[in-house]
Backbone bond lengths (Angstrom), bond angles and torsions (degrees), N, CA, C in turn:
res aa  C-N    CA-C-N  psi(-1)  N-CA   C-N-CA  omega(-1)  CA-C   N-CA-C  phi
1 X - - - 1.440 - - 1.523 107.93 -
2 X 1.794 111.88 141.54 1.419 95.87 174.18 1.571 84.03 -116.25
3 X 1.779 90.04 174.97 1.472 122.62 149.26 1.389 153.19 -90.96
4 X 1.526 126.99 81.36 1.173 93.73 -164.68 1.720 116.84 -130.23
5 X 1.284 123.45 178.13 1.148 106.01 -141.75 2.161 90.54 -120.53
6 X 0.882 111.34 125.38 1.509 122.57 -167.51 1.851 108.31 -91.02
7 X 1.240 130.19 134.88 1.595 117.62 165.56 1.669 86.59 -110.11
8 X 1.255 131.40 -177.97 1.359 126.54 143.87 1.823 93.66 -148.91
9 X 1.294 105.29 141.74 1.784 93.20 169.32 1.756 108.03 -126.54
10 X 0.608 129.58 126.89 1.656 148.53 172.15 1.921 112.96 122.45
11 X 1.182 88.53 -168.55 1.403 87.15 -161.28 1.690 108.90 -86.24
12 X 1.575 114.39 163.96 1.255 105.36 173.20 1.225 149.90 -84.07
13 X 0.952 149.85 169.95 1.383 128.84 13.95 1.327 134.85 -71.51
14 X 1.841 124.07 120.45 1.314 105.48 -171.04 1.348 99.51 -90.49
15 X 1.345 136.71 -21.75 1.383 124.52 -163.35 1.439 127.48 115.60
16 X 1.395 111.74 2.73 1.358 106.35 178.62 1.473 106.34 -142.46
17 X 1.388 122.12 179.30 1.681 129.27 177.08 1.264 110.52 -160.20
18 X 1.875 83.75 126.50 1.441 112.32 -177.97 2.011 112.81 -75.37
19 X 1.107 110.11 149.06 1.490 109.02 170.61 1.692 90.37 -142.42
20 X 1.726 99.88 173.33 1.059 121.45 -150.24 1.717 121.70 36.77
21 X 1.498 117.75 -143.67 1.190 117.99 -150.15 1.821 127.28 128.92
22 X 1.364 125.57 174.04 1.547 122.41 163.82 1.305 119.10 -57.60
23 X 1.449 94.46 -44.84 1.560 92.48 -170.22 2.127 117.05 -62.04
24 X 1.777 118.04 -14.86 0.748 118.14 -142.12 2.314 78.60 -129.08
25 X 1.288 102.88 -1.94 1.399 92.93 -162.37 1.347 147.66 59.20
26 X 1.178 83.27 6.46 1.830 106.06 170.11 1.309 111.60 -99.05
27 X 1.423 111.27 165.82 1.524 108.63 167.21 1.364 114.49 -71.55
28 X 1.683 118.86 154.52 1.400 114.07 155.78 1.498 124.84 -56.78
29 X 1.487 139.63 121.47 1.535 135.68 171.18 1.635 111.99 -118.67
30 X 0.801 114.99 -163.67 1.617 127.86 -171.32 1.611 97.86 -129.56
31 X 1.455 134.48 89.87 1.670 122.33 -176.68 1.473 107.05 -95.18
32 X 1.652 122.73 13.99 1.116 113.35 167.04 1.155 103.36 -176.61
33 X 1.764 119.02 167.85 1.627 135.88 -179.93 1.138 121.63 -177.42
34 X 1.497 108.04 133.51 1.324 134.28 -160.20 1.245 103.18 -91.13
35 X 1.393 112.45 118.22 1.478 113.48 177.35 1.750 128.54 -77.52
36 X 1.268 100.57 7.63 1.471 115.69 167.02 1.484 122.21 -107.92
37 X 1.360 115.46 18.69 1.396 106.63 -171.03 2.010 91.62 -120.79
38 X 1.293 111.10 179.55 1.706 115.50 -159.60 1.801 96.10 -90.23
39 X 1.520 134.11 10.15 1.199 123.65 -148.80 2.109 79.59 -108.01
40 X 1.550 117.84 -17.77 1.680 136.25 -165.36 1.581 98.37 -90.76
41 X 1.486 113.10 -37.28 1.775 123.73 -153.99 1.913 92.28 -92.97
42 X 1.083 102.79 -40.63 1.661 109.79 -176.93 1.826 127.87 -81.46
43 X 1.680 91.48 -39.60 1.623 79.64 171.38 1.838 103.29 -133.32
44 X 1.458 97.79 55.36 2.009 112.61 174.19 1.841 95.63 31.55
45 X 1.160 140.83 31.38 1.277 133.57 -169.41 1.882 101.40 -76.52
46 X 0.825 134.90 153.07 1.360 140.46 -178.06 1.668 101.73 -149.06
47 X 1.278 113.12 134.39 2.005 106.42 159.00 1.378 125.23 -91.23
């Protein structure tokens, strides 16, 4: 598993979706991303 640490600045949509979390006792992950949104163009991220 990695870690990594995200800024984003303006408003949304950045392009991706988080699942789990505290509320759910899981870790936070990323279970998907849109390769047209600025969150793909800014940090080359691909799934």
């Amino acid at each position: 598993m990695s870690n990594y640490s995200v800024s984003l600045v303006g408003p949304a949509p950045w392009g991706f979706r988080l699942q789990g979390g505290k509320d759910f006792n899981m870790p936070l992950t990323i279970s998907s991303v849109s390769k047209l949104y600025k969150f793909c163009y800014r940090c080359s991220f691909s799934a």
